[in-house]
C-alpha positions, 0 to 999 in steps of 0.5 A: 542917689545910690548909698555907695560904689562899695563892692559886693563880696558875692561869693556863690550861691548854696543850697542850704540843705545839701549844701551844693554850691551854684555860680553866681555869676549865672542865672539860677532858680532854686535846687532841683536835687532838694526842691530847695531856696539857693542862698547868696553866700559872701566872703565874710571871712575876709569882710570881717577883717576890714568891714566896720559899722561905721562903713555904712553908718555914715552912709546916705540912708536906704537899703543898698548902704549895705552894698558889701553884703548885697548881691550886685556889684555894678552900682548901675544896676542898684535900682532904687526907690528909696526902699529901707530904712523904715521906722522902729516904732514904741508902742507905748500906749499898746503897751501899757495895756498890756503890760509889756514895758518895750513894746515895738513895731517896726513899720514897712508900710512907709517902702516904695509901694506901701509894703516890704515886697519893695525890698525884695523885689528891688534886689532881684530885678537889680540882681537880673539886670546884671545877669541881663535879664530884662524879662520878668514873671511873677505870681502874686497874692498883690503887693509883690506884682505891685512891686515888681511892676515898680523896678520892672519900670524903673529898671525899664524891663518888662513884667508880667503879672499872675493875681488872683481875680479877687486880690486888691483891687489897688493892686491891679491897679498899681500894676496896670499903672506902672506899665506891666502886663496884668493877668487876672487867674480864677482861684489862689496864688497857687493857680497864679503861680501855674499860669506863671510858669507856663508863660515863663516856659513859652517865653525863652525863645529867640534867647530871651528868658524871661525870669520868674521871681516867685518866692524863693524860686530864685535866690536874691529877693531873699537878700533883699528882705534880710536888710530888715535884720541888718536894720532891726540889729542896727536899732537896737545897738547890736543885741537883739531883741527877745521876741520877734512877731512875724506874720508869714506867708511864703516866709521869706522875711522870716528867713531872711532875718535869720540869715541877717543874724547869722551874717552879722554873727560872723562879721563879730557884730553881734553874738550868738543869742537870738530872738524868738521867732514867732509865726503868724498865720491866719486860721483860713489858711495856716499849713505852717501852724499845722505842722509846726503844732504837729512836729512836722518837718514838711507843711502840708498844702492848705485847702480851701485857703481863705483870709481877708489878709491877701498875703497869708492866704498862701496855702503851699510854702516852698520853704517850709523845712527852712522856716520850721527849722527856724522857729525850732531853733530860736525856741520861737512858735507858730500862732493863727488868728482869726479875720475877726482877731485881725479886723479888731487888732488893725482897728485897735493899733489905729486908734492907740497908736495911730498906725493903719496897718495892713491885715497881716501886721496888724495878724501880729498884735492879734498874736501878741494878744494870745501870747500875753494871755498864756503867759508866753512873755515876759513884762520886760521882753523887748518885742518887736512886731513888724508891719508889712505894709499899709492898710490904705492898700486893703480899703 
């Protein structure tokens, strides 16, 4: 069952560089003039004169409880598999050891599909399916074509699928038994990501258009992934915590918290402080550190990209000026590890606290790790680590 027929407050969409405005109403991809993500801007001005926590409080839990502040207005085309609402965990024994007395994770791996992907990619196919659109491409490092295929199936669309020949292998797998199209690719997401676009440019005749849901290369899988903000707020009574740790590879979950933020900021749940924002990259393919250390507004493409953790092996970021700027802002940084760091942190958590983490949450005990050596936080910081997904996907 759907959370709620509550109405969208929708307004448009907005590049958050130049600030020029898109209908909605449309299909759109990203700005051309900024080579920039599009964000979904609602009517919080008036929201916030009637809109209140108790809402959605009482709402069936899931993702789409926050209907008002998502972008699909018909209730049919809320396509749902019991994403969100993912646990907040106390690492009470991880904790210990390292003296950190509110030590949390919260835990994606329990979504549809193993893996945070869920939120998005629910948001974008339900998006596109209002807009009419049936057809659908995406490039992949894994866990997003495994989710994509998912709400392509249960939408009852079709989707093509671009990973690496050497993804996981229960990636392809998923794919093939949700029904898309998979299509195996000699090298990196990158390369995925030009066979994509080449199929979605060969697939708009006859007046079909078929989408590509890349990263940030259309506006609403970003609001998919703020929901981890509107939760993270919600569990913490609405004052949030002092650090967040977050492993990135395209970044939209980074930003979408952020956007979470400042959304609840304006509706007058929550006030103006923010947490540290902390990235996590892997040492084999970290262009976000590199810039971020350097003082760079733009990262780089990283080359010769490689990581055991499948989803930052992500050598080329769309949305570098945005994430930067992010970590700027919160006074947050930008941290590698290591494979070795990330095997023995996923090893560590599992047997503290019982949680198998995938390769990329468990990058953010590695970085909790270097931060707690140089002194970078306080004993009684309230920390939040988040777990992107199942480590039962990487075996």
């Amino acid at each position: 069952m759907l959370a709620t027929r509550a109405q969208s407050k929708l307004s448009h969409l907005e590049c958050p560089e130049c600030g020029r405005r898109s209908d909605a109403h449309q299909v759109n991809s990203f700005c051309r003039e900024c080579n920039s993500p599009l964000f979904a801007r609602y009517d919080l001005k008036s929201l916030r004169l009637t809109y209140k926590y108790s809402d959605i409080r009482n709402r069936p839990k899931g993702m789409w409880r926050w209907a008002e502040l998502l972008p699909v207005n018909n209730p049919a085309h809320r396509h749902s598999l019991g994403e969100g609402d993912t646990p907040v965990i106390q690492l009470s024994h991880l904790g210990e050891a390292l003296g950190l007395k509110n030590l949390f994770l919260k835990d994606e791996s329990l979504n549809p599909t193993a893996t945070f992907k869920a939120r998005g990619l629910a948001v974008a196919v339900s998006k596109a399916t209002e807009l009419g659109i049936t057809h659908f491409v995406i490039p992949t490092a894994g866990n997003a074509g495994g989710a994509l295929a998912a709400y392509a199936s249960s939408a009852n669309c079709s989707a093509h699928i671009f990973m690496p020949h050497d993804a996981p292998r229960v990636n392809q797998v998923e794919v093939e038994y949700y029904g898309a199209s998979l299509h195996l690719v000699d090298g990196l997401i990158t390369h995925a990501a030009r066979e994509a676009r080449l199929k979605t440019s060969q697939n708009t005749h006859d007046d079909i258009l078929c989408l590509d849901v890349s990263t940030f290369r259309e506006p609403y899988r970003l609001e998919g992934k703020k929901t981890l903000g509107f939760e993270i707020a919600e569990y913490y009574q609405w004052r949030l915590p002092d650090v967040i740790i977050y492993p990135t590879g395209g970044g939209t979950g980074l930003l979408g918290i952020w956007k979470a933020f400042d959304e609840l900021q304006e509706l007058g749940w929550i006030g103006t402080e923010r947490p540290r924002m902390i990235c996590v990259q892997s040492t084999g393919c970290a262009p976000l550190v590199a810039a971020f250390n350097a003082g760079q507004e733009r990262a780089q493409t990283w080359q010769n990209a490689d990581t055991i953790a499948s989803g930052l092996r992500v050598p080329t970021v769309f949305a570098d000026r945005l994430i930067l700027k992010t970590l700027r802002l919160s006074a947050g940084d930008a941290i590698a590890v290591s494979d070795e760091e990330i095997l023995a942190a996923q090893k560590r958590l599992s047997t503290m606290e019982g949680i198998f983490a995938a390769p990329e949450g468990a990058a953010t005990i590695a970085a909790l790790s270097h931060l707690n050596t140089i002194k970078a936080l306080n004993q009684d910081d309230k920390i939040l680590l988040i777990n992107t997904g199942s480590g039962l996907k990487y075996i």
